[in-house]
Biotite code that builds the C-alpha atoms (Angstrom):
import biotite.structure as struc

atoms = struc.array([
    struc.Atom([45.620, -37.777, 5.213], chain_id="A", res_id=1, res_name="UNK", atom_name="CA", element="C"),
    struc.Atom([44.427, -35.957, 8.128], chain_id="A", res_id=2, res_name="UNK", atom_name="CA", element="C"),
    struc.Atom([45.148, -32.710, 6.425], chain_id="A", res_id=3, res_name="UNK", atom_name="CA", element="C"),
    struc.Atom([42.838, -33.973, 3.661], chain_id="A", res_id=4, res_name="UNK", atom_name="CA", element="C"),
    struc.Atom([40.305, -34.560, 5.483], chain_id="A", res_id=5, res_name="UNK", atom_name="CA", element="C"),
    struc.Atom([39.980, -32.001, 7.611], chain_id="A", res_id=6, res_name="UNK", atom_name="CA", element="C"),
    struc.Atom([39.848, -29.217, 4.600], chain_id="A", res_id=7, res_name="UNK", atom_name="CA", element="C"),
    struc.Atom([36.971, -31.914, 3.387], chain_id="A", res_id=8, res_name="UNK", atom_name="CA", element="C"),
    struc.Atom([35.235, -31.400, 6.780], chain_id="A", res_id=9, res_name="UNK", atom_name="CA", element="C"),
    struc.Atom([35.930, -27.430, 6.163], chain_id="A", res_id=10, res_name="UNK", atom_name="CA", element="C"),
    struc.Atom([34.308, -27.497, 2.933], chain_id="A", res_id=11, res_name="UNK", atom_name="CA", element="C"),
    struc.Atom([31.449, -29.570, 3.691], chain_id="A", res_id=12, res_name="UNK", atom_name="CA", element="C"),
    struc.Atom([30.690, -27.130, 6.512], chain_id="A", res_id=13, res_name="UNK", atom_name="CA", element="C"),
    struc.Atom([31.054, -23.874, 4.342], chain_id="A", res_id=14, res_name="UNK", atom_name="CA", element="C"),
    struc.Atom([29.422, -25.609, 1.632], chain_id="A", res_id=15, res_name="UNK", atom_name="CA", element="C"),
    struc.Atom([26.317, -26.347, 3.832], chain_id="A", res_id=16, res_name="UNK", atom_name="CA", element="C"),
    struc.Atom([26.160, -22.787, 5.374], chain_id="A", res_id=17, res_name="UNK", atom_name="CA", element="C"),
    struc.Atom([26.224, -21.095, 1.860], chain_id="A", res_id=18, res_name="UNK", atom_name="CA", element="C"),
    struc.Atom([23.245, -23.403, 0.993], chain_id="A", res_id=19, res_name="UNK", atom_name="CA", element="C"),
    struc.Atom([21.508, -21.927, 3.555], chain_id="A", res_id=20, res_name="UNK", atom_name="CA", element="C"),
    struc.Atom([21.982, -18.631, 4.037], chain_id="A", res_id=21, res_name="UNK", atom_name="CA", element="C"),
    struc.Atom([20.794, -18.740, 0.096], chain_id="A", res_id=22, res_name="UNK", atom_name="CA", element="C"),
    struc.Atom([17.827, -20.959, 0.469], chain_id="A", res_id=23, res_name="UNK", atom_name="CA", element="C"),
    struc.Atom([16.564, -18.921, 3.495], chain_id="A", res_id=24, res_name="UNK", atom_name="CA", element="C"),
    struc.Atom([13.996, -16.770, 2.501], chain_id="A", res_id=25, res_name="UNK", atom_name="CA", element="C"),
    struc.Atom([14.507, -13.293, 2.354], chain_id="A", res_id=26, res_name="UNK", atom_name="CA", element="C"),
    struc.Atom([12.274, -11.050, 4.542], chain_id="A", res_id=27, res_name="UNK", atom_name="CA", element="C"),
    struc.Atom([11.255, -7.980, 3.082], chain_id="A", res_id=28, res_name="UNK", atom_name="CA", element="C"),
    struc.Atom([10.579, -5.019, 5.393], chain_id="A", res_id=29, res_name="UNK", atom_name="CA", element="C"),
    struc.Atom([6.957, -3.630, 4.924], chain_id="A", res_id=30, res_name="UNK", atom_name="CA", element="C"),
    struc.Atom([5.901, -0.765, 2.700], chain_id="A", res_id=31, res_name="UNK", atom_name="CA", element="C"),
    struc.Atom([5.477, 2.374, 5.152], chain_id="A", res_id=32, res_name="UNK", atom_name="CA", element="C"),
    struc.Atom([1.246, 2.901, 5.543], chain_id="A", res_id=33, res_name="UNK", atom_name="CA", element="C"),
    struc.Atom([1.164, 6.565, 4.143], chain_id="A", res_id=34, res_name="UNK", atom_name="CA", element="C"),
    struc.Atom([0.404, 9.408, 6.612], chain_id="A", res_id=35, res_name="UNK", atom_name="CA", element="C"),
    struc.Atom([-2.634, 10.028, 5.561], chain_id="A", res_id=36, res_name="UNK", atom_name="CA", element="C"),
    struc.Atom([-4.431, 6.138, 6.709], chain_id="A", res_id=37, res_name="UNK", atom_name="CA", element="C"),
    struc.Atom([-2.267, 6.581, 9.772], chain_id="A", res_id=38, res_name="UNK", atom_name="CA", element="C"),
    struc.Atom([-4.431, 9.434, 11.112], chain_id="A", res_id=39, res_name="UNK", atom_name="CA", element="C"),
    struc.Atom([-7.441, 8.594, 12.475], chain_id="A", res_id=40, res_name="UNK", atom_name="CA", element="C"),
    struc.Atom([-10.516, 10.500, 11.757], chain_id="A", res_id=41, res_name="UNK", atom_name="CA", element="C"),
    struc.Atom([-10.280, 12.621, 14.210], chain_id="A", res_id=42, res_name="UNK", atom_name="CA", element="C"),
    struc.Atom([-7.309, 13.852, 13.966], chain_id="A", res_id=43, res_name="UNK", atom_name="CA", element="C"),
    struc.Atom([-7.816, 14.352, 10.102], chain_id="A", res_id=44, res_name="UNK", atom_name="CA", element="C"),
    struc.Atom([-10.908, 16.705, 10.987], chain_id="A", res_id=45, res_name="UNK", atom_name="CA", element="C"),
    struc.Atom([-9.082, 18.824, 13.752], chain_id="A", res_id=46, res_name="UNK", atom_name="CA", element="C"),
    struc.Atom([-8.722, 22.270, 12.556], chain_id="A", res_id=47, res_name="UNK", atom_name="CA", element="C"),
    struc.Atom([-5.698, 24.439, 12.959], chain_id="A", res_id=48, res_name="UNK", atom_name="CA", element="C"),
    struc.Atom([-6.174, 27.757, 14.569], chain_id="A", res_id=49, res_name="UNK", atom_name="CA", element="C"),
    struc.Atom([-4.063, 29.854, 12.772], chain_id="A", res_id=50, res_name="UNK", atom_name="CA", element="C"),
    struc.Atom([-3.862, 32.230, 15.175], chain_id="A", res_id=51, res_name="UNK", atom_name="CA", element="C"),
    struc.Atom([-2.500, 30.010, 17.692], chain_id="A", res_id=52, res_name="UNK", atom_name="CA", element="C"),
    struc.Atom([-1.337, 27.215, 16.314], chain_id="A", res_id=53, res_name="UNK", atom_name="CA", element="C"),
    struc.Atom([2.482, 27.218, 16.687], chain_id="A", res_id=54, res_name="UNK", atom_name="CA", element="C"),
    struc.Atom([5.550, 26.666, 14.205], chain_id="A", res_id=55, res_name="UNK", atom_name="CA", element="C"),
    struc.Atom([5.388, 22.974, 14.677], chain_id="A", res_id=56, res_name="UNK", atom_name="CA", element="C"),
    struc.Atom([1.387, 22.465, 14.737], chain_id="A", res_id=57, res_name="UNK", atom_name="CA", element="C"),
    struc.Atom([1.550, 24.212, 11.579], chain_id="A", res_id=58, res_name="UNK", atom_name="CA", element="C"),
    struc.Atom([4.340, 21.807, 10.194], chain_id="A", res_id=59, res_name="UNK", atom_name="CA", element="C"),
    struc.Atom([2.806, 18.704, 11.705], chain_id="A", res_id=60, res_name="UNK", atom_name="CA", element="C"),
    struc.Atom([-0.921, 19.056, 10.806], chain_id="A", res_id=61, res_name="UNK", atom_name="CA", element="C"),
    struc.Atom([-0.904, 21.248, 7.371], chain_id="A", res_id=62, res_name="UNK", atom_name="CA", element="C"),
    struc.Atom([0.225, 19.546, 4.029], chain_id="A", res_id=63, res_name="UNK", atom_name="CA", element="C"),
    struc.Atom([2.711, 21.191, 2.167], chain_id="A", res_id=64, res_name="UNK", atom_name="CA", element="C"),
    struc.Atom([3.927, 23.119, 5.097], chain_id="A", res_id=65, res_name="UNK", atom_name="CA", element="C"),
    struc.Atom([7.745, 22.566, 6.254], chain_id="A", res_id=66, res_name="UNK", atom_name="CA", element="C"),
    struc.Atom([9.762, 24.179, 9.140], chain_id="A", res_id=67, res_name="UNK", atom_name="CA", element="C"),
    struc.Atom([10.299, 27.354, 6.446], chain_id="A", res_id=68, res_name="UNK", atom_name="CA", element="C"),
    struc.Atom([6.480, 28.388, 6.056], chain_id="A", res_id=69, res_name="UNK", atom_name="CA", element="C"),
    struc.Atom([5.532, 27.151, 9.636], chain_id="A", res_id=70, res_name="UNK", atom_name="CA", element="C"),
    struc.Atom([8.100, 29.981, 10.778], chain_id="A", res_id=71, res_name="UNK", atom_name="CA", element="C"),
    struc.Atom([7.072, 32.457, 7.579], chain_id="A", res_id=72, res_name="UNK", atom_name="CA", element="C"),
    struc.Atom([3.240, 32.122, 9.007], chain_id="A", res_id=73, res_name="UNK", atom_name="CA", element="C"),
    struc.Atom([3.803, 32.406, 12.822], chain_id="A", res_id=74, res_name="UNK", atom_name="CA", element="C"),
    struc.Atom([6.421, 35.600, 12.016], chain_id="A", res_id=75, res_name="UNK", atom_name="CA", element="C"),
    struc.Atom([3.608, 37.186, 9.526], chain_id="A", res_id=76, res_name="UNK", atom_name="CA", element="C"),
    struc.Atom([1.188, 36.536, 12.520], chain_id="A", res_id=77, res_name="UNK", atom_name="CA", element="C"),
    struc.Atom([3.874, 37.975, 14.854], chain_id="A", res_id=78, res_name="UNK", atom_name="CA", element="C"),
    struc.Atom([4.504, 41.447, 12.869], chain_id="A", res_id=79, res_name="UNK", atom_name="CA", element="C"),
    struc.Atom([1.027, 41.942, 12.025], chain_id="A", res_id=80, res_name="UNK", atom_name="CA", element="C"),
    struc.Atom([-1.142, 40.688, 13.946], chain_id="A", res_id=81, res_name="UNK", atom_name="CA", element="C"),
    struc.Atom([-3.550, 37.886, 13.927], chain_id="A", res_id=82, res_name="UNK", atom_name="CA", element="C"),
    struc.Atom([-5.165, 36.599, 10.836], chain_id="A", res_id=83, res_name="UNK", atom_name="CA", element="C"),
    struc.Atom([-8.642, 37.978, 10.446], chain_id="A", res_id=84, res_name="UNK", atom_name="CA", element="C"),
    struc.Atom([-10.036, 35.181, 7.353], chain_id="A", res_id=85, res_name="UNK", atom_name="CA", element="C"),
    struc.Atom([-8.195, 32.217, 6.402], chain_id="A", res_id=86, res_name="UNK", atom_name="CA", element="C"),
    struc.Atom([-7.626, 33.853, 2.852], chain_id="A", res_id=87, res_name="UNK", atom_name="CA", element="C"),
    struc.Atom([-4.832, 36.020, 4.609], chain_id="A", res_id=88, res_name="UNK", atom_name="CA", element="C"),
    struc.Atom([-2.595, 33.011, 4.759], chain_id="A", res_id=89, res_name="UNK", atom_name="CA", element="C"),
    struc.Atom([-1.970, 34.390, 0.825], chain_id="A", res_id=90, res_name="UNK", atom_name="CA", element="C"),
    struc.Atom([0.369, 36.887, 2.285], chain_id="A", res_id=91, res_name="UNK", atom_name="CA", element="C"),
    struc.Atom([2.731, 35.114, 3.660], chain_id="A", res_id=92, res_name="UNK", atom_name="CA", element="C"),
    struc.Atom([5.765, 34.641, 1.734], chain_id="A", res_id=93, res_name="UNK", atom_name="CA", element="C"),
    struc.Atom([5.857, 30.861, -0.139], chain_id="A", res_id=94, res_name="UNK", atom_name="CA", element="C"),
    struc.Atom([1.996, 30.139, 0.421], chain_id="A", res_id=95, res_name="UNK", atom_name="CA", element="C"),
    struc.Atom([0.624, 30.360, -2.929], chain_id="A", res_id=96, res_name="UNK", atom_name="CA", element="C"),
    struc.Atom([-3.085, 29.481, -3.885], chain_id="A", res_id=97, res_name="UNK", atom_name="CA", element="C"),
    struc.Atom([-2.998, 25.547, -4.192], chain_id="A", res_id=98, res_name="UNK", atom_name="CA", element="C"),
    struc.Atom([-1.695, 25.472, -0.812], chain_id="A", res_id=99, res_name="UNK", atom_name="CA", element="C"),
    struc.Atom([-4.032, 27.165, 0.593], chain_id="A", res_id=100, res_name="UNK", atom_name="CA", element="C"),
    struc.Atom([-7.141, 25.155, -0.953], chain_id="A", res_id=101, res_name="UNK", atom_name="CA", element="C"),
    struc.Atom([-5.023, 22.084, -0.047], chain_id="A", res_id=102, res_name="UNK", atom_name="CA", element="C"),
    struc.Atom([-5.655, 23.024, 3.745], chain_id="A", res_id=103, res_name="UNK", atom_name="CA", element="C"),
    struc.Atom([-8.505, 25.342, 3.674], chain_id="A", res_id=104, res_name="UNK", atom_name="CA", element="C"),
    struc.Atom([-10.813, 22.808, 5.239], chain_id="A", res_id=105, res_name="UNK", atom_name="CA", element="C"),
    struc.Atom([-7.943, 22.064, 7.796], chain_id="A", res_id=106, res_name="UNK", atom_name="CA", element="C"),
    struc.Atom([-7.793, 25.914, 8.743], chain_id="A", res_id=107, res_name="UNK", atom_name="CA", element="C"),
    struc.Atom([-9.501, 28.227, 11.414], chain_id="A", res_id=108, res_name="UNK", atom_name="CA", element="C"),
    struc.Atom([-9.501, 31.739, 12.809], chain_id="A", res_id=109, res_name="UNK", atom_name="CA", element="C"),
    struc.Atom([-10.538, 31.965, 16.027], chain_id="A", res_id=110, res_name="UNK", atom_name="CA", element="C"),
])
């Protein structure tokens, strides 16, 4: 009897638990804000100097630009000198055309 009623008392109590850990609701974790809202305006309208922006300014503030080109541009910049017009950027190995009207307005020589 007291076997009985303890696996009763062991049910009722997994029974219960199971009923809530299902009828809890579920929390969802929130949609990431894309890049793009979480800069603020001035950041958004700060321009890049290419000729002394660095390997990770490049990455962090260009779109399109990874680790690879950041170090492509600041290596073309290194073994020829610095960019004289934004349209340069062309020779650098990997920046093709839409990438560079994707960040024109983002780019300066200076």
């Amino acid at each position: 009897m007291q076997t009985t009623y303890l696996s009763s008392l062991i049910f009722a109590f997994l029974t219960s638990l199971s009923v809530t850990t299902t009828a809890a609701p579920s929390i969802k974790p929130e949609a990431p804000t894309p890049i793009a809202t979480q800069m603020s305006k001035a950041e958004q309208s700060a321009k890049v100097n290419l000729n002394a922006a660095d390997a990770e300014t490049l990455r962090r503030d260009l779109f399109g630009i990874g680790a690879a080109k950041a170090k492509a541009i600041v290596a073309y910049r290194e073994s020829n000198g610095p960019f004289t017009a934004v349209d340069e950027l062309l020779e650098v190995k990997g920046v093709g055309k839409a990438l560079l009207e994707k960040n024109r307005e983002r780019l300066t020589i200076n």
